[in-house]
N, C-alpha and C positions, 0 to 999 in steps of 0.2 A: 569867764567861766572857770579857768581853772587858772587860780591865782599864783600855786608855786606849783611849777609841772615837775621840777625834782621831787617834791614828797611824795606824790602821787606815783611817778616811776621809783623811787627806795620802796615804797611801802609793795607794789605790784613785786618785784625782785625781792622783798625777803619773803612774801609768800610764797613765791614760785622755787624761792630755795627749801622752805620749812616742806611744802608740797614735797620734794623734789628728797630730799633728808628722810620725809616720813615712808616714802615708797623704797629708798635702799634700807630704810632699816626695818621693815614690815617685811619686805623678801628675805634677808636678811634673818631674821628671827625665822621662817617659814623652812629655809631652807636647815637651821640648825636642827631644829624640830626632825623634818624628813630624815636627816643625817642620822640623828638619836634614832628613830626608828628603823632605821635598817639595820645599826648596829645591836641592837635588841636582839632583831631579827637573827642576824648572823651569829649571835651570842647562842641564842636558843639551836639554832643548826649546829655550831660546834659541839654544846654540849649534849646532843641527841648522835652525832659521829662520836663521839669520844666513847659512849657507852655501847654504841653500836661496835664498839674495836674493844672493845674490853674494858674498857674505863680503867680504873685502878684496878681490876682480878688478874689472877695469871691464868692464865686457861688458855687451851688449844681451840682457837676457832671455829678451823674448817681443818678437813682432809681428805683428800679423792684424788679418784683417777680420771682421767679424761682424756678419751673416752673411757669407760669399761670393761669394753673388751675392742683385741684389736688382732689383726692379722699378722702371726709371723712376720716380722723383719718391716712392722709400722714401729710409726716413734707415738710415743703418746706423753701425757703429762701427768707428775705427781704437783697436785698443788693444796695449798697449805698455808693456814693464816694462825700467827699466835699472838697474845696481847701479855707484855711485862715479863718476856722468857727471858734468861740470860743469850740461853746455845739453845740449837737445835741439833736433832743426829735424824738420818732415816736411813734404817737399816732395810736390805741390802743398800749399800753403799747408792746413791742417787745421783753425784754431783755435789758440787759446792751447794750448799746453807746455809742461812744465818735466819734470827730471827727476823719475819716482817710480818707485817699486819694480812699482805699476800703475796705468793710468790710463786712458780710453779717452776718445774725442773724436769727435762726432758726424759725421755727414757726408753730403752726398746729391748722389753727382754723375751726370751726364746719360747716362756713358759709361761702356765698361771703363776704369779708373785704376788703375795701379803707384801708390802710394806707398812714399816711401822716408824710412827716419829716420836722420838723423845722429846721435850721439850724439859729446859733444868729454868728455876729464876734464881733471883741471885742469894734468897735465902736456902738453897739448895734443893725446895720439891721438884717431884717430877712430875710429869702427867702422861700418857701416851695414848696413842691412837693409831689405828692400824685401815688400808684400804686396800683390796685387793685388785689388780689387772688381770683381766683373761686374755688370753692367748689363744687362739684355733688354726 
């Protein structure tokens, strides 16, 4: 019946290798594929957060108090987001600053307070924005 049993077993083992080759490199190619699509993905989420922070503009993001009003001798927060500032300032004096995308800064003062943030970029404009805390 089977006159050379080695041809018969070589030819079954290079199929079972070609088999064997074509399924790592069909997963292989599948997986590159997925890989590109997520990074698409994450591409597109980056560049939707970059514009969501200001992208390239210099502009003051956000600025408030929190809460808005507070009781005599509470602490509360100044916080404040700015996108491509060089410095910040918030006058009355708040604590340490610096630019960030967000940041808040404690504070507890006696009275109703406006503060106000400057924000400079490095071609020297300003911007400012102002939030007030009540006090009772």
């Amino acid at each position: 019946m089977f006159r050379n049993p080695l041809l018969y077993t070589s030819a079954a083992l290079v199929i079972a290798l070609l088999y064997t080759g074509w399924v790592f490199w069909s997963r292989h190619e599948a997986n590159v594929a997925y890989e590109q699509r997520l990074l698409e993905k994450q591409r597109a989420q980056d560049e939707r957060t970059f514009e969501m922070m200001g992208g390239n503009r210099f502009e003051i993001l956000d600025f408030y108090a929190s809460p808005g009003v507070i009781v005599r001798g509470e602490t509360a927060q100044i916080c404040y987001g700015v996108s491509n500032a060089k410095s910040v300032e918030i006058a009355p004096p708040a604590g340490p600053v610096y630019p960030s995308y967000g940041q808040c800064v404690d504070v507890s003062p006696r009275k109703d307070t406006t503060y106000t943030l400057t924000a400079r970029d490095a071609a020297g404009h300003t911007q400012t924005a102002s939030a007030t805390l009540h006090v009772r």
